[in-house]
Every structure is written in structure tokens, then in C-alpha cells.
N, C-alpha and C positions, 0 to 999 in steps of 0.2 A: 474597205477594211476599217475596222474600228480602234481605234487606240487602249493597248491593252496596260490597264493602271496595274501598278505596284498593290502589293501586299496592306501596307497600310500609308498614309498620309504623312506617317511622322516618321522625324529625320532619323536615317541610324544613331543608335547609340554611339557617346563617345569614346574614343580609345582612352585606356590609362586606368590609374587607379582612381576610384571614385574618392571626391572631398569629403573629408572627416567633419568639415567647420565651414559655414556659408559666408561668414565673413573672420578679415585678420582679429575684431574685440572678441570672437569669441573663442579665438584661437587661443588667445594670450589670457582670456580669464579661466581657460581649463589649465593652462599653464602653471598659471601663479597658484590654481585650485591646490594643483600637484606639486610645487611647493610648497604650500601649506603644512599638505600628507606627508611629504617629508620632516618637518618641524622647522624647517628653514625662515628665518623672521625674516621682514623685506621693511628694508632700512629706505626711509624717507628724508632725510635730513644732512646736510652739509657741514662734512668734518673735514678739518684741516690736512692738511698735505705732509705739513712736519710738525706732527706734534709736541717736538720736543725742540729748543730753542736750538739756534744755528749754532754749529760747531765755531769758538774760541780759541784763540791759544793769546797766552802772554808772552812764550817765549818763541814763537815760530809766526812768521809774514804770514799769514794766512789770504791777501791779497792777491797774488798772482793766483791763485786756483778758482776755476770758475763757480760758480754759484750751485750749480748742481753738484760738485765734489765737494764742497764744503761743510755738507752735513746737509 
């Protein structure tokens, strides 16, 4: 008896939804594409934390409160 082959040589298809994007760059430059289309600006640059100078007082300890309540 002869050995009876398959249909064709190549693997089943995979299960699942097929990839939109062959790799992660070009996932992220349709991304940002579609941030664009929205009007959304993409901020490159390094701004401060507290803009605005730390909370003072002259008439109240302001020492015992930690650094992050303090303004």
C-alpha cells in the first residue's frame, strides 16, 4: 500500500484574527498617524512637575507636612 499525502504540503492555516501590522514600528506609526487626524500635538519636551513655586507660609510651620502636601 502506498502512502496516501494530504491535500497540499502547507501547514493549516492559523487560528485567530489575522495581524493588522507585521511589526510593533508600524503599529505605533499608524498610531501616532491617527493622532495626528485627530489634531492631537505630541509633546517632546521636559516640563516641570510643579510649576509653580512650593507652598510658603510665614505664619504656620509648614515643616512637619511632607514634601508632597506641601504644594
Amino acid at each position: 500500500m502506498t502512502k496516501v499525502e494530504s491535500q497540499s504540503d502547507t501547514p493549516p492555516p492559523k487560528r485567530g484574527r489575522p495581524r493588522k501590522y507585521a511589526t510593533a514600528a508600524e503599529r505605533q506609526a499608524a498610531y501616532r498617524e491617527r493622532l495626528r487626524e485627530r489634531g492631537v500635538r505630541e509633546v517632546r519636551r521636559l516640563v516641570p512637575t510643579h510649576p509653580e513655586p512650593l507652598l510658603r507660609s510665614a505664619v504656620i510651620d509648614l515643616s512637619a507636612l511632607p514634601p508632597w502636601k506641601r504644594g
